[in-house]
VMD Tcl script that builds the backbone (N, CA, C; Angstrom):
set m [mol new atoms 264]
animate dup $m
set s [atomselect $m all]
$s set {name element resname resid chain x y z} {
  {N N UNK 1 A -11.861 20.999 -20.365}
  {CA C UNK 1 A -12.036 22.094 -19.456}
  {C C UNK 1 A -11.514 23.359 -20.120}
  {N N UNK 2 A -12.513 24.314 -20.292}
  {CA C UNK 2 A -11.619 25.555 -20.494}
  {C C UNK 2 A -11.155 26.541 -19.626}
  {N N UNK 3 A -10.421 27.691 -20.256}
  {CA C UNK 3 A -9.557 28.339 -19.700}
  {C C UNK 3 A -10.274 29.011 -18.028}
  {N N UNK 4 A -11.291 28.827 -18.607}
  {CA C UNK 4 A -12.192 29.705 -17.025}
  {C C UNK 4 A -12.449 28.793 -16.375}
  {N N UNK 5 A -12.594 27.706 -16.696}
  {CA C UNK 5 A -12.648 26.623 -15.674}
  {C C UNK 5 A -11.376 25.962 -14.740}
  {N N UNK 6 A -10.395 26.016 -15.443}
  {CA C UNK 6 A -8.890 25.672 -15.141}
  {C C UNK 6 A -8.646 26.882 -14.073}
  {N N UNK 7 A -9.042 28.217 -14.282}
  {CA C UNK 7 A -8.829 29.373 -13.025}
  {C C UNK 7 A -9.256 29.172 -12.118}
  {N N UNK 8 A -10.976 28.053 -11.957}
  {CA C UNK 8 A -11.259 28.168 -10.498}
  {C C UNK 8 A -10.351 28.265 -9.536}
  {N N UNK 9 A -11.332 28.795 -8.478}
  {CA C UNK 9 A -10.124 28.770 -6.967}
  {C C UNK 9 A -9.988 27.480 -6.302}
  {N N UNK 10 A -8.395 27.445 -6.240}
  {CA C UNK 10 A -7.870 25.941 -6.022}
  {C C UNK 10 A -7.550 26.197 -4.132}
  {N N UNK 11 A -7.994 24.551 -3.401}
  {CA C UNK 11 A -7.371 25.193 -2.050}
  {C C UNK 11 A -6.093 24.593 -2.503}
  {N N UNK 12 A -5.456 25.336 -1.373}
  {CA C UNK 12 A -3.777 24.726 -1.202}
  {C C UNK 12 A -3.557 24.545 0.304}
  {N N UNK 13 A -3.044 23.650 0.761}
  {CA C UNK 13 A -2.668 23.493 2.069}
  {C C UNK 13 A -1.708 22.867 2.406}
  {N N UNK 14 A -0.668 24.406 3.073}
  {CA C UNK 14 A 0.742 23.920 3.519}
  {C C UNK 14 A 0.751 22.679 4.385}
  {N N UNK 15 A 2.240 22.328 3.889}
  {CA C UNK 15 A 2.064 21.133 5.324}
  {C C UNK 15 A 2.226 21.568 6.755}
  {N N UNK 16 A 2.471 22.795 7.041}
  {CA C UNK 16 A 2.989 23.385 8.256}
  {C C UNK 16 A 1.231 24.038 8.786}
  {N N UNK 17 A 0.454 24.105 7.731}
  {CA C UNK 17 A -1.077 25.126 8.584}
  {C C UNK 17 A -1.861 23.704 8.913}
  {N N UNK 18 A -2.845 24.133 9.876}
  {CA C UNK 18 A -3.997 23.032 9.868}
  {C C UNK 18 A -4.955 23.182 8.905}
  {N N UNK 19 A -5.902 22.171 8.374}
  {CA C UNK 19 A -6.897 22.455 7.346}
  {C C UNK 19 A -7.652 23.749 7.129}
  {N N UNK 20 A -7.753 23.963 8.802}
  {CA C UNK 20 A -8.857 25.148 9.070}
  {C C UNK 20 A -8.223 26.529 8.427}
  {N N UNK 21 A -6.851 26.684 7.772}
  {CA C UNK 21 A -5.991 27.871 7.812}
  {C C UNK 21 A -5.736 27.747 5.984}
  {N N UNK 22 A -6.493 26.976 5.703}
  {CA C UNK 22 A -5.918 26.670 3.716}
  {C C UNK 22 A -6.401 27.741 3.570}
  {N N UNK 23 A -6.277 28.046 2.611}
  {CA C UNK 23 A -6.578 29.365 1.602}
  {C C UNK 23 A -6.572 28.902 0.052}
  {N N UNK 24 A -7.487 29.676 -0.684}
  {CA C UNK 24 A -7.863 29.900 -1.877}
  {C C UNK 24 A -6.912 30.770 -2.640}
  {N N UNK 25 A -6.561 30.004 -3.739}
  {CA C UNK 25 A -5.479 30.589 -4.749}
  {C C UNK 25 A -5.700 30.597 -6.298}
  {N N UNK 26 A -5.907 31.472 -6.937}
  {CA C UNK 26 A -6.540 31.526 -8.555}
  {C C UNK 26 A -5.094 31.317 -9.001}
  {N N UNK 27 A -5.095 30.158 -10.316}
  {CA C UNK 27 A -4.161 29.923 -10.907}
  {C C UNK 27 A -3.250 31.144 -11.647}
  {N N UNK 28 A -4.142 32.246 -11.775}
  {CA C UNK 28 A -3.758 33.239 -12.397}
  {C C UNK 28 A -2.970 34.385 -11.452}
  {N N UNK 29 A -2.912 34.290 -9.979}
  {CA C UNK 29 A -2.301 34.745 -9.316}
  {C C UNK 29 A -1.033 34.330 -9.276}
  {N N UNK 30 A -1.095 32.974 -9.805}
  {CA C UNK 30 A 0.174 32.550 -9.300}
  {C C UNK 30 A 1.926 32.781 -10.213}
  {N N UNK 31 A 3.013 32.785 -9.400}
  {CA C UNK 31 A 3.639 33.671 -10.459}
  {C C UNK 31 A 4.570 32.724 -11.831}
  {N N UNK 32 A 4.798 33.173 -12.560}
  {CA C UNK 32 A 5.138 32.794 -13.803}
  {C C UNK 32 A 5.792 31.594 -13.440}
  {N N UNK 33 A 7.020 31.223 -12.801}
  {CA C UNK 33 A 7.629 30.281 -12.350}
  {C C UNK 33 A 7.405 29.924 -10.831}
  {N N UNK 34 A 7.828 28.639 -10.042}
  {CA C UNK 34 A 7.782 28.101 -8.799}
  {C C UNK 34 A 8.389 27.554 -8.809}
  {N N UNK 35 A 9.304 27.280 -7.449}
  {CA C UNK 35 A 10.164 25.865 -6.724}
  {C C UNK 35 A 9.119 24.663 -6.987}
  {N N UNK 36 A 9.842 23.496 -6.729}
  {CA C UNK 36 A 9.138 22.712 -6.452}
  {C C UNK 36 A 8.365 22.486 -5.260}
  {N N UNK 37 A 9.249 22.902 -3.699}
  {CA C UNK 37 A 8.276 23.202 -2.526}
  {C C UNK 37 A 7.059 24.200 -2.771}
  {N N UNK 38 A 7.192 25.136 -3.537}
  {CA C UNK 38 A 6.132 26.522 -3.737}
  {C C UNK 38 A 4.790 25.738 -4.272}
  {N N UNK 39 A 5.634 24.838 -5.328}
  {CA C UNK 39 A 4.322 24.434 -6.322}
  {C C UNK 39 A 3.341 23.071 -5.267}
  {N N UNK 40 A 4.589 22.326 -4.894}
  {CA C UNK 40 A 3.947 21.319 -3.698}
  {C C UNK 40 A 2.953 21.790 -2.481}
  {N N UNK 41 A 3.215 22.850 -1.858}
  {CA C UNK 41 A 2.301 23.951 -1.571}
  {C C UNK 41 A 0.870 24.259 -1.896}
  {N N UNK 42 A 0.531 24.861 -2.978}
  {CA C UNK 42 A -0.072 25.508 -3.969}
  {C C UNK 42 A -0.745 24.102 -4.251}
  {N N UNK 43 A -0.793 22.946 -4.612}
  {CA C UNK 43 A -1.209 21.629 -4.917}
  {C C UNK 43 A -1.633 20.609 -4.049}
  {N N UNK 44 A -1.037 21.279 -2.616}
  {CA C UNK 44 A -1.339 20.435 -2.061}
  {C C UNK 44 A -0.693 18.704 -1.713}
  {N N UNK 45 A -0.013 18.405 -2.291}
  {CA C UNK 45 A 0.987 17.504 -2.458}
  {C C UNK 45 A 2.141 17.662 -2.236}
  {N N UNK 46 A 2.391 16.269 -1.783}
  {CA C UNK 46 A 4.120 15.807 -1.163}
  {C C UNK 46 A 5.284 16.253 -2.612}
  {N N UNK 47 A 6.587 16.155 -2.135}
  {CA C UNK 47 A 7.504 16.342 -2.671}
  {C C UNK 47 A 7.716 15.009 -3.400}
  {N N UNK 48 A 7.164 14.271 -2.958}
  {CA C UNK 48 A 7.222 12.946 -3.561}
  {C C UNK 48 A 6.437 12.275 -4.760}
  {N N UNK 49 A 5.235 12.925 -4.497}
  {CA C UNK 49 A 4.046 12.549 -4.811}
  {C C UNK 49 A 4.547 13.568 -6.193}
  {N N UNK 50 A 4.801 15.076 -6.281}
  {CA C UNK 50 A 5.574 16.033 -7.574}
  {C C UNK 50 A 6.592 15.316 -8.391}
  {N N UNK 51 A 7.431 14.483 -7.510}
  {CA C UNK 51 A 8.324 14.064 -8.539}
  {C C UNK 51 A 7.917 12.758 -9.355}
  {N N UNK 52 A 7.176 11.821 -8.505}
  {CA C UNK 52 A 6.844 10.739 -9.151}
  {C C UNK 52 A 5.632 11.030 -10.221}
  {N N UNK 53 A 4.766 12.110 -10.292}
  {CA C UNK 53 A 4.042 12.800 -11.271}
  {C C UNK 53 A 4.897 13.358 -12.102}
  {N N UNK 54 A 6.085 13.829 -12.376}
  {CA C UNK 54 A 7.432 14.257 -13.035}
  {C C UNK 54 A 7.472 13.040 -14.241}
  {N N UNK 55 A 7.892 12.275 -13.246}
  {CA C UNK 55 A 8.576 10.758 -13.782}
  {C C UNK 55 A 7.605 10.199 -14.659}
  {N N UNK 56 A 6.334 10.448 -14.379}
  {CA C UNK 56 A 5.154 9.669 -14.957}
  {C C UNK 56 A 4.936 10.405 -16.533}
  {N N UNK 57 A 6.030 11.537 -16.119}
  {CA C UNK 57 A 5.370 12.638 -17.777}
  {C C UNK 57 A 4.515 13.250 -17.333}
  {N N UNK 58 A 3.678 13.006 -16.351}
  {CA C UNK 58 A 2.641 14.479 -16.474}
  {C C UNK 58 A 2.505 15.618 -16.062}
  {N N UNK 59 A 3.360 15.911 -15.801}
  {CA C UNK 59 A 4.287 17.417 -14.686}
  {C C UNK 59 A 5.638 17.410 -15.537}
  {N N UNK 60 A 5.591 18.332 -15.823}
  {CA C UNK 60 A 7.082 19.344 -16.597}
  {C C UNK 60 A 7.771 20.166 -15.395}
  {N N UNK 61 A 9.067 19.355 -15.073}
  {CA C UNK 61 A 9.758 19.997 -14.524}
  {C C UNK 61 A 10.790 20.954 -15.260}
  {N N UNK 62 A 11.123 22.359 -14.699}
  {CA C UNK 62 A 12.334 22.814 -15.919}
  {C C UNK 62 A 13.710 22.953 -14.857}
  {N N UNK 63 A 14.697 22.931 -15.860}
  {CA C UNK 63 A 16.060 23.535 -14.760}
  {C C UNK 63 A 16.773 25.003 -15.194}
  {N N UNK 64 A 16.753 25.244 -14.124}
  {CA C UNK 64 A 17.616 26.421 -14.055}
  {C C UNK 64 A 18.699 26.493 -13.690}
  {N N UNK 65 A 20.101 26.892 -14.381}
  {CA C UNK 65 A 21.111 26.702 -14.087}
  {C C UNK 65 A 21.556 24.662 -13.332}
  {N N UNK 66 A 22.317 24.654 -12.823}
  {CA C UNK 66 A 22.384 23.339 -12.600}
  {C C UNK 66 A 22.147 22.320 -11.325}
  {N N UNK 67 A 21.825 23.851 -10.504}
  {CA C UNK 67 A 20.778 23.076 -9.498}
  {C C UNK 67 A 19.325 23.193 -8.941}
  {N N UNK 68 A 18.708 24.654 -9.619}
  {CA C UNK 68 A 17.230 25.212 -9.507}
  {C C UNK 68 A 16.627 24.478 -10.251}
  {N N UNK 69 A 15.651 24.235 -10.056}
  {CA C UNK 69 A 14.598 23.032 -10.804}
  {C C UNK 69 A 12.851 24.040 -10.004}
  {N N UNK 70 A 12.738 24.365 -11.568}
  {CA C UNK 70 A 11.220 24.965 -11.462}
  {C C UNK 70 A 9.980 24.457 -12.115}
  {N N UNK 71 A 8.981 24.662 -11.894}
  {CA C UNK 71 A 7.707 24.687 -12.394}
  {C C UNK 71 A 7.139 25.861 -12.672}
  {N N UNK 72 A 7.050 25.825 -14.248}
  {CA C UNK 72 A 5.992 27.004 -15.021}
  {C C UNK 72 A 4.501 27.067 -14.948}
  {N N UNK 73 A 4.054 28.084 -14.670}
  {CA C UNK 73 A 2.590 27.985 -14.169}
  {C C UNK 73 A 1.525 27.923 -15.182}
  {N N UNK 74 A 2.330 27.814 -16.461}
  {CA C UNK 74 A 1.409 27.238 -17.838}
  {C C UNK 74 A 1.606 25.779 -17.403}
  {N N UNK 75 A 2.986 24.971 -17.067}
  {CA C UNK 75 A 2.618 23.562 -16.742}
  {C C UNK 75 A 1.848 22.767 -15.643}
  {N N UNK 76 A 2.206 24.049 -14.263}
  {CA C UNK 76 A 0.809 23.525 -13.563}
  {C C UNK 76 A -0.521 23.547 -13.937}
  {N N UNK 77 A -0.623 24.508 -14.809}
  {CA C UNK 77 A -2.360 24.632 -15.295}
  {C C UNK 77 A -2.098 23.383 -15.973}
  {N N UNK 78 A -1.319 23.140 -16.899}
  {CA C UNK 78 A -1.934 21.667 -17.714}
  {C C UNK 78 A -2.095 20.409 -16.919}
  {N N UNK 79 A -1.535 20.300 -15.853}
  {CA C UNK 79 A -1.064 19.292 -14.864}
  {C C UNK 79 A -2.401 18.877 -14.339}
  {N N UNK 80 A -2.904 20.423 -13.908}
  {CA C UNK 80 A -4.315 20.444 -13.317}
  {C C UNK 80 A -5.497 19.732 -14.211}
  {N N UNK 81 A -5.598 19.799 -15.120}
  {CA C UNK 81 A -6.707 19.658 -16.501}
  {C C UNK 81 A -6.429 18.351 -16.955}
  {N N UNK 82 A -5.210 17.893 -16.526}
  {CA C UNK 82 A -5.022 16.608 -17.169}
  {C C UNK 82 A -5.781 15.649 -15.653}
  {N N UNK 83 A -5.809 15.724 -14.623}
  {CA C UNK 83 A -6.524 15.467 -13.267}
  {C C UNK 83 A -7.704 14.867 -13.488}
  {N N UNK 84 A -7.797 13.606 -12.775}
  {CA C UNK 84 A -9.281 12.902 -13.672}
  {C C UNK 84 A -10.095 13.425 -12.204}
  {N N UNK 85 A -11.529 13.520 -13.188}
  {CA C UNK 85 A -12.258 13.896 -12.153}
  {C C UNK 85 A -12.729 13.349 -11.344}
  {N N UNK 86 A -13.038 13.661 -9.562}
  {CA C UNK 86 A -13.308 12.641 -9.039}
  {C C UNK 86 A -14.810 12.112 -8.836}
  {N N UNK 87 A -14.389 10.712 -8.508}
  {CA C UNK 87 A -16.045 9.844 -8.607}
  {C C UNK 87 A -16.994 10.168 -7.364}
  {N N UNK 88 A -18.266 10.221 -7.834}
  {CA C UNK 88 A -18.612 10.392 -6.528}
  {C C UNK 88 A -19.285 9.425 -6.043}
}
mol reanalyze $m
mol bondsrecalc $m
mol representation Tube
mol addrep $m
């Protein structure tokens, strides 16, 4: 996938909106760093579901100081691209 393809607009849907309220987010909007709730957000996925993708290696978590723990939005783009596509 290249770089223009990895920008499509991704939905994201909080766990707090109903489906009908997701919104469209270009990877390139998004800002340099994220929480892990921000990025869980933005992905669409549990807090659970982020860390055990962590654990697996395929999500780069970073730390900040000794209790902030972020995600770089060069590693969500790779996170994304590494995503097998689905079957139809």
């Amino acid at each position: 996938m290249d770089s223009t393809s990895a920008k499509a607009l991704l939905i994201a849907t909080a766990e707090h909106l109903d489906p009908p309220a997701a919104h469209h987010i270009e990877i390139s909007d998004l800002p340099a760093a994220m929480t892990i709730p921000a990025f869980c957000r933005w992905a669409g996925i549990g807090r659970t579901m982020a860390y055990a993708q962590a654990k697996a290696g395929h999500l780069k978590f970073r730390k900040v100081g000794a209790k902030k723990t972020i995600v770089l939005r060069a590693d969500a783009e790779e996170w994304l691209r590494s995503l097998p596509a689905a079957s139809s």
